[in-house]
Structures are given as structure tokens and as C-alpha cells.
C-alpha positions in Angstrom: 5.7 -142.7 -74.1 2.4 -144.4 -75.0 0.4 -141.4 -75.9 -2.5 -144.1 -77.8 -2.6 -145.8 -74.8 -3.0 -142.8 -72.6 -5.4 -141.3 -75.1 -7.7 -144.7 -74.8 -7.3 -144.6 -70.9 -8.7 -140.9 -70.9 -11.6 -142.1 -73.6 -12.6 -144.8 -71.6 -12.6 -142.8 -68.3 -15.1 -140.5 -70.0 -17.4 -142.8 -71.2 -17.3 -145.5 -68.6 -18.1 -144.6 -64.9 -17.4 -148.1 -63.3 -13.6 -148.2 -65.3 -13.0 -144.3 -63.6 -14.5 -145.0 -60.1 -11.7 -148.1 -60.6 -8.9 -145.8 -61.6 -9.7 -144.0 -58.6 -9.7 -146.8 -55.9 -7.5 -149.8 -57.8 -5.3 -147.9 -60.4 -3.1 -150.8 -60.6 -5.9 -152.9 -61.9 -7.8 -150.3 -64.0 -4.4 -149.7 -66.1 -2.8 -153.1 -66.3 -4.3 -154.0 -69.8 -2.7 -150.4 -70.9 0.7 -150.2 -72.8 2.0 -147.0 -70.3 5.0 -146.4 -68.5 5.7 -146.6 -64.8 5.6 -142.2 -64.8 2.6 -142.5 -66.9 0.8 -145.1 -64.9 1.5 -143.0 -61.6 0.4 -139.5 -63.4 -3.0 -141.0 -64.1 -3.5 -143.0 -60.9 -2.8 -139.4 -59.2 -4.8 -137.4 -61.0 -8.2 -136.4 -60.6 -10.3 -137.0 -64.3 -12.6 -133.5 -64.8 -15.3 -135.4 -67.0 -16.3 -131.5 -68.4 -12.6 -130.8 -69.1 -11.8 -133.8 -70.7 -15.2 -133.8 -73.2 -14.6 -130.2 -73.8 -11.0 -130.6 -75.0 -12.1 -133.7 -77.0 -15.1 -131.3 -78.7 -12.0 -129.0 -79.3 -9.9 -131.7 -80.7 -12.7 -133.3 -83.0 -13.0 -129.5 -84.5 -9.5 -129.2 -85.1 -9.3 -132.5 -86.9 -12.2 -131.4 -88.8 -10.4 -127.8 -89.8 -7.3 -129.4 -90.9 -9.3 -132.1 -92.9 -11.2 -129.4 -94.6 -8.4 -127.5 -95.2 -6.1 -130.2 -96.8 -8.8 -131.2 -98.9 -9.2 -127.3 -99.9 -5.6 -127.1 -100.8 -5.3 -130.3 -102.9 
């Protein structure tokens, strides 16, 4: 599994309308530049992208980061 690439694929679909309305009608195009696996390739051609979900959970992630960053540091 490729989770980088599948992590830049999600990234780009949030930030670039033209790259998701292509993962949407040519998936086969919008991915081949992406390291992913056939099962990987067909779970994001298949799946509808929730823009609000998908910046939410990066918000969430980017605090985490931030939390465990500031709590290594605190623990030095």
C-alpha cells in the first residue's frame, strides 16, 4: 500500500477542482502519475470525495501533529 501516494491524491482533490471533477469522469487518467495499487486505484475511482470531510479530518490531523510536537518537545 501507497498510503503517501493516496494521501497526495486526497490533498490534491481538495485543493484542485479540475484534478477531482477528472477523478470523477477519467479516474484512469487522474491517477496514472500515482504510485497506488490496482484495490487502491478502484477504492478512489469509486468513491465520492466529501470536500468538508476531507478538510475537516486534515484540520484534525494538522492539530494532532501539532499536540504530539508540543508534547515531545515538553518531554525532552
Amino acid at each position: 500500500m501507497s498510503l503517501d501516494a493516496v494521501k497526495a491524491v486526497l490533498a490534491r482533490a481538495i485543493q484542485d477542482d479540475e484534478f477531482r471533477n477528472q477523478l470523477k469522469s477519467d479516474p484512469v487518467t487522474a491517477l496514472a502519475s500515482y504510485d497506488l495499487t490496482d484495490g487502491e486505484q478502484k477504492a478512489l475511482a469509486s468513491t465520492e470525495i466529501n470536500i468538508d470531510a476531507l478538510e475537516a479530518l486534515e484540520d484534525r490531523t494538522s492539530k494532532i501533529a501539532t499536540f504530539i510536537t508540543f508534547e515531545v518537545t515538553i518531554y525532552k
